[in-house]
mmCIF file of the C-alpha atoms, coordinates in Angstrom:
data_MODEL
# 
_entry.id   MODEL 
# 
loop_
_atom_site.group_PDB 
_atom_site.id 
_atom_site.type_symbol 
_atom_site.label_atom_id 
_atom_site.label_alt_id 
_atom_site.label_comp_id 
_atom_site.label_asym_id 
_atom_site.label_entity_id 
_atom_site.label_seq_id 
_atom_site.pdbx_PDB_ins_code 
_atom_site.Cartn_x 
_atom_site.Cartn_y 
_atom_site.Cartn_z 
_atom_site.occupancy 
_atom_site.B_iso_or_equiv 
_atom_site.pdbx_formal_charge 
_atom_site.auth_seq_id 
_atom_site.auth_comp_id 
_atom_site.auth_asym_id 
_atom_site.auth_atom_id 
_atom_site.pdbx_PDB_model_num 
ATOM 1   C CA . UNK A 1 1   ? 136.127 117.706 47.152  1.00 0.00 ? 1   UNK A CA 1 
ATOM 2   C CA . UNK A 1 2   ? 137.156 121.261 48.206  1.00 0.00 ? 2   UNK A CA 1 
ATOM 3   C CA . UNK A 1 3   ? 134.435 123.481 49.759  1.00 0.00 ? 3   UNK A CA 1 
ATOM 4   C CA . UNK A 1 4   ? 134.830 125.932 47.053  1.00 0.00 ? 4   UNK A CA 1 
ATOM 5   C CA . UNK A 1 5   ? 133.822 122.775 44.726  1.00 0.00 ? 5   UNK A CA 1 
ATOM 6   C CA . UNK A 1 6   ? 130.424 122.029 46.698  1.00 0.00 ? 6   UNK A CA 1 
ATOM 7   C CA . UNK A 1 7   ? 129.696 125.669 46.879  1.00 0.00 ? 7   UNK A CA 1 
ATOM 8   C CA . UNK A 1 8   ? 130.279 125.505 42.492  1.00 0.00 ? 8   UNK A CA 1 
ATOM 9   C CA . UNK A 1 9   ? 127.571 123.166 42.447  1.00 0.00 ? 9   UNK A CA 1 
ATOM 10  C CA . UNK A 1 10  ? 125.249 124.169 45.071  1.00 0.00 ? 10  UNK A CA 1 
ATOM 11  C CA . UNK A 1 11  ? 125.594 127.600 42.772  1.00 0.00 ? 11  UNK A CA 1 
ATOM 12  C CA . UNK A 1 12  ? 124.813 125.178 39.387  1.00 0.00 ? 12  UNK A CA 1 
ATOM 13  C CA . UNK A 1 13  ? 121.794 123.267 41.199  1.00 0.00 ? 13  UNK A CA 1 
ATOM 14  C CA . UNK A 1 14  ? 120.449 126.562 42.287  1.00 0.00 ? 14  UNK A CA 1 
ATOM 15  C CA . UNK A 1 15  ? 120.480 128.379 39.098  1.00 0.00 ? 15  UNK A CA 1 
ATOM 16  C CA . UNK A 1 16  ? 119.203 125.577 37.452  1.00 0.00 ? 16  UNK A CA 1 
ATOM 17  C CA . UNK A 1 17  ? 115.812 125.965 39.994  1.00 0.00 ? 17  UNK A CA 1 
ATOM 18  C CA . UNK A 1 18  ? 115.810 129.657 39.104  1.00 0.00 ? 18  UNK A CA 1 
ATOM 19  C CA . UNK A 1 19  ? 116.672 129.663 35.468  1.00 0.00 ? 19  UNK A CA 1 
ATOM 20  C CA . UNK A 1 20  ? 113.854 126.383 35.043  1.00 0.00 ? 20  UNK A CA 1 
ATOM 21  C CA . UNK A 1 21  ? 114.050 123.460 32.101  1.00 0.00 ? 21  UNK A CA 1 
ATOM 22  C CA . UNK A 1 22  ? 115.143 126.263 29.094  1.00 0.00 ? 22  UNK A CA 1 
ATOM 23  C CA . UNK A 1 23  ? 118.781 126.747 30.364  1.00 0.00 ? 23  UNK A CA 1 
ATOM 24  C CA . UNK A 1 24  ? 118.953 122.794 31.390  1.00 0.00 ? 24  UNK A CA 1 
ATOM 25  C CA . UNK A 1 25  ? 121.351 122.449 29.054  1.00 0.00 ? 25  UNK A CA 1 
ATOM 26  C CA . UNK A 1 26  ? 123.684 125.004 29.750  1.00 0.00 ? 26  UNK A CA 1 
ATOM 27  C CA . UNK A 1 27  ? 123.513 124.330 33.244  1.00 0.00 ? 27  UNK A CA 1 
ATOM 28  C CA . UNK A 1 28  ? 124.458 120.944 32.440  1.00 0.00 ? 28  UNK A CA 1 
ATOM 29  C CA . UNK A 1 29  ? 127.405 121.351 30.295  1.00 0.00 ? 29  UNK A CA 1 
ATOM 30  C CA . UNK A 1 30  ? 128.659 124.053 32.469  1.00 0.00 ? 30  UNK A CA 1 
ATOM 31  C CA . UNK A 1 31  ? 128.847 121.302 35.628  1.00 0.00 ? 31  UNK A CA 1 
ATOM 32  C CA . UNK A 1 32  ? 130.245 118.515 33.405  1.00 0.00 ? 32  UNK A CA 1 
ATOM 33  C CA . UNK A 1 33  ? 132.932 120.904 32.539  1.00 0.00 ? 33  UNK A CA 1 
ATOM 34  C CA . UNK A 1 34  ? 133.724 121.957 35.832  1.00 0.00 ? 34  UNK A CA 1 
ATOM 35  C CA . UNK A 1 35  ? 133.892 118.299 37.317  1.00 0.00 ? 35  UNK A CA 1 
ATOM 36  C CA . UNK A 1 36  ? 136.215 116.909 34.026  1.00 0.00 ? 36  UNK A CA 1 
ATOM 37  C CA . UNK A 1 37  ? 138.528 119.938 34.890  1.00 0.00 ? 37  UNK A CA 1 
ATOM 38  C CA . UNK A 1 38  ? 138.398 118.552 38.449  1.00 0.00 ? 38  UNK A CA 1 
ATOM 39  C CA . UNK A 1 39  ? 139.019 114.600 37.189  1.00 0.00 ? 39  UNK A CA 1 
ATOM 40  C CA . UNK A 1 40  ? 141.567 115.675 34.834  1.00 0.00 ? 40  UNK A CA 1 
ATOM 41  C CA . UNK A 1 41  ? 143.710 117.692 38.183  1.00 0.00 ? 41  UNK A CA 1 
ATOM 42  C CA . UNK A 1 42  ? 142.734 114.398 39.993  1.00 0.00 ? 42  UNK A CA 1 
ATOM 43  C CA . UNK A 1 43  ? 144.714 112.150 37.477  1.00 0.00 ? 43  UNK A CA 1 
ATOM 44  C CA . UNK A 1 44  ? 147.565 114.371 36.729  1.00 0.00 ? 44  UNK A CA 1 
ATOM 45  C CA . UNK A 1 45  ? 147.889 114.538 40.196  1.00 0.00 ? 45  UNK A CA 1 
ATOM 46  C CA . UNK A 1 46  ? 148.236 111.142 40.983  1.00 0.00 ? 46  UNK A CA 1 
ATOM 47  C CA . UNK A 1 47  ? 150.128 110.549 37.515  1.00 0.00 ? 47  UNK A CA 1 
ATOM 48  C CA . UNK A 1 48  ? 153.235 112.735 38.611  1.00 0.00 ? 48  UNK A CA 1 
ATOM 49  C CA . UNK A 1 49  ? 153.120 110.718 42.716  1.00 0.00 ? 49  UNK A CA 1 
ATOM 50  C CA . UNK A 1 50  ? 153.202 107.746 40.455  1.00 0.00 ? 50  UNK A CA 1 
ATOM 51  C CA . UNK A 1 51  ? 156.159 108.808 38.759  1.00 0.00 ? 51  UNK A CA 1 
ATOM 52  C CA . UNK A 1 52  ? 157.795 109.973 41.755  1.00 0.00 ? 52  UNK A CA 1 
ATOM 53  C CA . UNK A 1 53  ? 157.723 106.708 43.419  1.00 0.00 ? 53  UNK A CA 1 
ATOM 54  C CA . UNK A 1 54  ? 158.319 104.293 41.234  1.00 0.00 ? 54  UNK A CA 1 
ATOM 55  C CA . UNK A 1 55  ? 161.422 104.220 39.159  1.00 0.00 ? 55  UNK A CA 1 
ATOM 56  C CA . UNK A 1 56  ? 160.698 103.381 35.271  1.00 0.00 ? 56  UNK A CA 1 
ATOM 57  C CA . UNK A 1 57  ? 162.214 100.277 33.875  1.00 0.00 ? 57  UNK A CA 1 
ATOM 58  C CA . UNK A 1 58  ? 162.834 99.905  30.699  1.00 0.00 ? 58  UNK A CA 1 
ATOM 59  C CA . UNK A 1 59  ? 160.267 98.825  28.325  1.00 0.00 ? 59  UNK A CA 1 
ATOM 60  C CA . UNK A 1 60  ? 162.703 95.934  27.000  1.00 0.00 ? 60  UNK A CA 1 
ATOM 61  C CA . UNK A 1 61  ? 166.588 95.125  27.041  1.00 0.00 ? 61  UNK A CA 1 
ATOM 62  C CA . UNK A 1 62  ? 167.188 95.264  22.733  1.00 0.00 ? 62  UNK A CA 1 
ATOM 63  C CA . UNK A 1 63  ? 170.649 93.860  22.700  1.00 0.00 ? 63  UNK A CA 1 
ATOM 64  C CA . UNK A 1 64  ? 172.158 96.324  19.511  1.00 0.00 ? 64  UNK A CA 1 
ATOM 65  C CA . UNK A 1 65  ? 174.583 94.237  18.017  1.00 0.00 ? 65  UNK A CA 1 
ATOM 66  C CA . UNK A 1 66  ? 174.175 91.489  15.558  1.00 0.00 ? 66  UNK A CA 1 
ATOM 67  C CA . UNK A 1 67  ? 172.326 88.121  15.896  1.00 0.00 ? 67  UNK A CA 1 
ATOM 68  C CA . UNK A 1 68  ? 174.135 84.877  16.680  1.00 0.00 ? 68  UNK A CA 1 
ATOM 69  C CA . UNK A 1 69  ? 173.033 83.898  13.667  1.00 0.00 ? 69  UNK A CA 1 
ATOM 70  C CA . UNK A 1 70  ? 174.147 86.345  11.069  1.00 0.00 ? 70  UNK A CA 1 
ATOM 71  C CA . UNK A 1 71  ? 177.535 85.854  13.132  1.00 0.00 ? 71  UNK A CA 1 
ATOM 72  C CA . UNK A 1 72  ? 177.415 82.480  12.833  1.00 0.00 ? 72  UNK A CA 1 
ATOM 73  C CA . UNK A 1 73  ? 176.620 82.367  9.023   1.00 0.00 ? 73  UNK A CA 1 
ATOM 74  C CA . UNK A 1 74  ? 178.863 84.983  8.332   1.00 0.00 ? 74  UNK A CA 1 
ATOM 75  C CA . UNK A 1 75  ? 181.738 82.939  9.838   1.00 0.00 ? 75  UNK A CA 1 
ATOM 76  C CA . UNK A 1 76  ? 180.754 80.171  8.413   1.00 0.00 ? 76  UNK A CA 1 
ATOM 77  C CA . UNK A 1 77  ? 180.259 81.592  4.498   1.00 0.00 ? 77  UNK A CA 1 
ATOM 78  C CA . UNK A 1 78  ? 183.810 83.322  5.151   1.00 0.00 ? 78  UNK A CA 1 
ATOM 79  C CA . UNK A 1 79  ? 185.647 80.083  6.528   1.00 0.00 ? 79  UNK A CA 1 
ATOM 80  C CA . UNK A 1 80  ? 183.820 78.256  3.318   1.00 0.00 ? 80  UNK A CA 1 
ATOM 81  C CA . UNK A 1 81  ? 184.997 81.352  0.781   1.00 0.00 ? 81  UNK A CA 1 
ATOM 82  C CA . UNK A 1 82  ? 188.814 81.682  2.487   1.00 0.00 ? 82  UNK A CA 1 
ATOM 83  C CA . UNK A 1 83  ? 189.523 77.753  2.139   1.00 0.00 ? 83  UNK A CA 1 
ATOM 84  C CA . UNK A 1 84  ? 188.129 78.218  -1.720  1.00 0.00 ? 84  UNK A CA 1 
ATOM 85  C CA . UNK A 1 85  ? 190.539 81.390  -2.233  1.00 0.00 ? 85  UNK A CA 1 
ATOM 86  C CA . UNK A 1 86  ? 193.813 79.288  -0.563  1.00 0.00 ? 86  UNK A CA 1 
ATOM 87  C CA . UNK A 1 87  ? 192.807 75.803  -2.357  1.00 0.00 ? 87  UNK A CA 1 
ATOM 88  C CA . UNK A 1 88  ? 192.549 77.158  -5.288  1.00 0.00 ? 88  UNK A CA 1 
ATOM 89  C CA . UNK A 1 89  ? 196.344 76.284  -7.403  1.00 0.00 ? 89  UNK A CA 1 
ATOM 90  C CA . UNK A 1 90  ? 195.859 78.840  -10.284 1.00 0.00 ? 90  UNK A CA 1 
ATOM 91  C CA . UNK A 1 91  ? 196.270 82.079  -8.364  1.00 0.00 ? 91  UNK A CA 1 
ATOM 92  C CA . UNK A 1 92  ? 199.589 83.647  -7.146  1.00 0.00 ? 92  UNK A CA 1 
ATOM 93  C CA . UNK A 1 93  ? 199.641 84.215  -3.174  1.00 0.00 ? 93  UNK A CA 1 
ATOM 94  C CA . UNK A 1 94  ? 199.417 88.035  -3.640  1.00 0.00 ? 94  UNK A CA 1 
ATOM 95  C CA . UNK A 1 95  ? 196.168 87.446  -5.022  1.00 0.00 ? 95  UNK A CA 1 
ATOM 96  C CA . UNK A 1 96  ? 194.701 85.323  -2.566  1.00 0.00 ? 96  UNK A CA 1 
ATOM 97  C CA . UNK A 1 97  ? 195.687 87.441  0.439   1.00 0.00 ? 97  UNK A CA 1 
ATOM 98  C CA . UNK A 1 98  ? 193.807 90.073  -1.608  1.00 0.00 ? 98  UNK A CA 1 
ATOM 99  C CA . UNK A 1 99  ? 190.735 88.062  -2.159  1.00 0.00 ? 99  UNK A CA 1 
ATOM 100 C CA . UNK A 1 100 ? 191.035 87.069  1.428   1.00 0.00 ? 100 UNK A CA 1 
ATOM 101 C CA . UNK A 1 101 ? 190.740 90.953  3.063   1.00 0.00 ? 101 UNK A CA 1 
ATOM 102 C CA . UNK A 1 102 ? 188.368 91.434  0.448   1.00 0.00 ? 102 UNK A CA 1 
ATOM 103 C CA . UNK A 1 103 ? 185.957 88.574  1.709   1.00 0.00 ? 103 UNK A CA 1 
ATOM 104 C CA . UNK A 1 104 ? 186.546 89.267  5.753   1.00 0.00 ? 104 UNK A CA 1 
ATOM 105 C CA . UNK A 1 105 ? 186.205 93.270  5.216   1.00 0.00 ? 105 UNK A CA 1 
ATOM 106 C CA . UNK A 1 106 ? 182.832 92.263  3.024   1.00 0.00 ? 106 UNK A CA 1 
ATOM 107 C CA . UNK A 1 107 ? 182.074 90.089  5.732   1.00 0.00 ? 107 UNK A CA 1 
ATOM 108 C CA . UNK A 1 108 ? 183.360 92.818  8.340   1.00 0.00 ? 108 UNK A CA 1 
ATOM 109 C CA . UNK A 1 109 ? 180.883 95.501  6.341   1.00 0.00 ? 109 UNK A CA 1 
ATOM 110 C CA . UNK A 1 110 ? 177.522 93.323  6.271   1.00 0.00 ? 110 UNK A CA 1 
ATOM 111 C CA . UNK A 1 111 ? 177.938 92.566  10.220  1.00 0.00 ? 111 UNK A CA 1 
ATOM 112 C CA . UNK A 1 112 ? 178.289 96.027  10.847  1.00 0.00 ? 112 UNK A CA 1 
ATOM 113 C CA . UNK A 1 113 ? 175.357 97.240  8.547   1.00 0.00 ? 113 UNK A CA 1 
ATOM 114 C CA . UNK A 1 114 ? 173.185 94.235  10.535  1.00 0.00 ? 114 UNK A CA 1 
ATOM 115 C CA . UNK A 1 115 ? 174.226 95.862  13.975  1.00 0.00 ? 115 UNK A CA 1 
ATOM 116 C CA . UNK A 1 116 ? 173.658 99.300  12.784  1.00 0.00 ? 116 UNK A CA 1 
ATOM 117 C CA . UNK A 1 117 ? 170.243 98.421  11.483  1.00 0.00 ? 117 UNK A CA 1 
ATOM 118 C CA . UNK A 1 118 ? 168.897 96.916  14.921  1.00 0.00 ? 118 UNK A CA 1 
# 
């Protein structure tokens, strides 16, 4: 505490013993103002050392892209729809290279929309 401080409340303790129990109050709320003023300085104070000092880590590492798992079922729903589109006798070939981009750029699209969204 500063010497200015203790002279602030000397000055509040001493017009509180001239003023008598009518200005109590005032007296009161003036002090508690003066020493929150002081607390708050006192805290942002040691707030900004603290920040000074110690570097800030991140909160958490949030890996961005997709899960293993909506990798793994996507490759596995695209193997499953690809071997359907080649098996399949009544197409022509033109058609099932077609439906073959179509699945892996579907597939392509929904792994990118899952990464985007984390």
């Amino acid at each position: 505490m500063t010497p200015d401080e203790r002279d602030e409340i000397s000055a509040s303790v001493a017009a509180h013993k001239e003023l008598g129990p009518d200005y109590d109050r005032a007296v009161a709320e003036g002090l508690i103002e003066r020493i929150g003023e002081e607390i708050d300085k006192r805290v942002d104070a040691r707030l900004q050392a603290a920040s000074k000092q110690a570097p800030v880590a991140p909160a958490s590492y949030r890996h961005r892209g997709p899960t293993f798992g909506v990798l793994l079922i996507s490759l596995i729903f695209g193997t499953g729809a690809t071997s359907v589109v080649i098996g399949s006798d009544r197409t022509d070939s033109a058609a099932q290279a077609i439906m073959v981009i179509l699945i892996w750029a579907a597939i392509a699209a929904i792994n990118i929309v899952s990464a985007v969204r984390r």
